[in-house]
Steps between C-alpha positions, in 0.01 A plus 500: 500500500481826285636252216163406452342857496234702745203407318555142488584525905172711511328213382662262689375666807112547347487160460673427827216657676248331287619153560490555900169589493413178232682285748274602793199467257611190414520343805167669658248415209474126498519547930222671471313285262571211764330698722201455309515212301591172617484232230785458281303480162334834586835682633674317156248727277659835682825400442470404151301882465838670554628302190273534258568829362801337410334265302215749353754888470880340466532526096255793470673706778826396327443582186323870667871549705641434116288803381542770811716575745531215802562793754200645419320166504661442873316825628186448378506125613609619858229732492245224412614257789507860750139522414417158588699428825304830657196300348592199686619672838164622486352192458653364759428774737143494449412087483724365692792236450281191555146656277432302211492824280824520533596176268300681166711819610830280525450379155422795362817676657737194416391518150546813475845568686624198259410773169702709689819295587448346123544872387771657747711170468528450140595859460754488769748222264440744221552868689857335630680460175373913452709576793812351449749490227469097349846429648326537819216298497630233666592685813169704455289173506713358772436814772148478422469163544652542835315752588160324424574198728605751815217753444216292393630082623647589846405854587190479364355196591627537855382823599147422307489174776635740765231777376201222449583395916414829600214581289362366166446847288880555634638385161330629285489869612831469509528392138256786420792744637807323337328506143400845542919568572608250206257690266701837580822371484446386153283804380813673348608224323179569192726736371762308395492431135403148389636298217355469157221292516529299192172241576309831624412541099308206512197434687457348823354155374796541246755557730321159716516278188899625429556440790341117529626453072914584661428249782335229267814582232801430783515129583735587764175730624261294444727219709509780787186587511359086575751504716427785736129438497594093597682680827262766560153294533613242760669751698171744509271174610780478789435856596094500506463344807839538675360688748260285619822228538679748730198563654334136557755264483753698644333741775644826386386858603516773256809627626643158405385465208655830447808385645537182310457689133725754595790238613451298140600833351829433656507199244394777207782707611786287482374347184526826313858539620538139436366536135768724403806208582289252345373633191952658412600143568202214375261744302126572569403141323659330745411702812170457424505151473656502844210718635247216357653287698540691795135648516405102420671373846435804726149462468416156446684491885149775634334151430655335812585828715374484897582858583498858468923547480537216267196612251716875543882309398356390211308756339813733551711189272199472321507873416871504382390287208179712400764791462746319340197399273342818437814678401619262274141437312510870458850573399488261229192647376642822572737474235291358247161722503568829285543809658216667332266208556563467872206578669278329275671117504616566844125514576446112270744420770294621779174344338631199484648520802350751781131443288451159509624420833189704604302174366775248680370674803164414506619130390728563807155557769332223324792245549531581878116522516466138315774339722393649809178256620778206356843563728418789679523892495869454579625251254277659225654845533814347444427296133580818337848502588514153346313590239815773429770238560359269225447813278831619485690156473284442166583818386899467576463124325286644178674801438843369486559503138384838479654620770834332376410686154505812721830490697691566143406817498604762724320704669711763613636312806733831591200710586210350668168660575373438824 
């Protein structure tokens, strides 16, 4: 443990207590907006909120982390989303969970709690590496990789449904207290010195367009980069209305819909360990070709699923291949991207990515919404997850050659991020 030094461990723990309070946040937002809005097309547009600021801030915050110091940027951007919980809790307090001035106040708060996470969470993959000596990384990435999916995934998410049973506001005062302790924890951390900043010479639409010219300049970047927005969009047109599946077609309280995104994490969690045995003996190519396929099968199957336990089995297999995918995607890029230039083409990544799937959510509400009057609330909430099963097999049949290009290289298979 002290291999890895007390200030990295320091903000291990910051973000730690950050990500349990996200995970309850997570889970109690979109309940809440249920509670007022029932379409899917409507309750689609406050989902796809919480992503755009990935489309509209990932390169420019990038390019800003490039410039300053990403600790410094994960205060102020904790401070930002402290300020607008209270904001909501009041909200919430005063009209009421089922007042129709509360859906202008959920958008406004989504939005703005996605600036935030768009901030804190891009600096978080850059304020590692400062931590750590580079023969660490691996093992840096891996703990807090670990640590987000029991804080945030299972903690999280299960006390927020335990919290939201008990009272609405319960949630979110209690992320109000944990950001206020992640905020100190990290405090002492501003002092320690930063890294030349060789982009911070330029300006910040400079540092944007080097940033975009080293992505469009890489062809095995440029072959990333379709690739991880191909995975991304599908998946976030799944996730608009998933809620409304677990509750309509599948009768679930909000404990278990807690309970069932909290088990899938069990999926996440042996996929990271999994990773690391894959990646030493096939390579990250091939495990993410496997995870194509995987993803493809475990949720083309939510199609034809009757009941609460078997919709549960298979987004925990489901969720072993979204890890397996995730970590490889980013440890190839990982080792490609250069280490002055992270934030900013990390954040093309994220565009492409995170940004745009805030679009493939709305297309997600007006799919179900479309369908609906045709086979039924039911059936319709379930397209998506065909819709993702079709996706990835054309991506695993389109990408071959590139990806077969790919697996010469190596990607530093002995030391994996995850």
């Amino acid at each position: 443990m002290n291999n890895l030094g007390k200030n990295y461990w320091r903000l291990l723990i910051s973000l730690s207590v950050s990500n349990l309070g996200d995970g309850m946040t997570l889970i109690a937002l979109p309940w809440l907006a249920t509670l007022a809005i029932k379409d899917p097309l409507t309750l689609s547009w406050i989902s796809a909120v919480a992503r755009i600021p990935w489309l509209l801030l990932s390169i420019p915050v990038g390019a800003w982390i490039d410039r300053n110091s990403p600790i410094q940027i994960m205060i102020w951007a904790s401070l930002f989303r402290l300020l607008l919980l209270f904001g909501l809790f009041l909200a919430v307090g005063s009209f009421g969970v089922t007042s129709s001035v509360l859906i202008p106040v959920l958008i406004v708060a989504t939005f703005g709690l996605g600036m935030g996470e768009v901030a804190f969470d891009s600096s978080t993959q850059v304020a590692i590496p400062l931590m750590i000596r580079p023969v660490k990384l691996g093992e840096g990435n891996a703990n807090a990789r670990v640590s987000e999916i029991l804080s945030n995934d299972i903690a999280g998410k299960t006390l927020g449904g335990i919290l939201l049973s008990i009272n609405t506001l319960l949630p979110f005062a209690s992320e109000i207290l944990l950001i206020c302790i992640a905020t100190v924890v990290i405090l002492p951390l501003r002092r320690i010195e930063q890294p030349k900043k060789i982009l911070k010479r330029l300006g910040l639409f400079a540092t944007m367009r080097a940033g975009l010219n080293e992505v469009y300049a890489d062809s095995q970047l440029r072959g990333l980069l379709m690739i991880a927005a191909c995975v991304t969009v599908p998946y976030a047109a799944l996730l608009s209305t998933q809620v409304l599946l677990v509750q309509q077609s599948f009768g679930m309280s909000s404990s278990g819909y807690a309970a069932l995104l909290s088990i899938a994490i069990i999926g996440s969690l042996v996929g990271a360990r999994l990773a690391v045995l894959l990646s030493r003996k096939y390579g990250h190519v091939a495990m993410f070709q496997l995870a194509l396929i995987g993803m493809a099968a475990s949720y083309g199957c939510v199609m034809f699923a009757q009941s609460g336990w078997v919709l549960g089995v298979l987004y925990v297999v489901a969720s072993v291949f979204v890890t397996l995918s995730s970590i490889s995607g980013m440890t190839m890029r990982q080792h490609v991207i250069k280490p002055e230039s992270l934030g900013v083409v990390s954040g093309v990544f994220r565009f492409a990515s995170w940004g745009l799937s805030s679009l493939a959510m709305l297309a997600g509400g007006v799919v179900v919404s479309a369908l609906s009057p045709v086979y039924g609330t039911s059936t319709a909430l379930r397209i998506p997850y065909v819709i993702v099963t079709f996706s990835y097999m054309a991506i695993l049949i389109f990408s071959r050659s590139f990806l077969t290009r790919l697996s010469k290289f190596n990607f530093g298979r002995s030391s994996v991020a995850v």
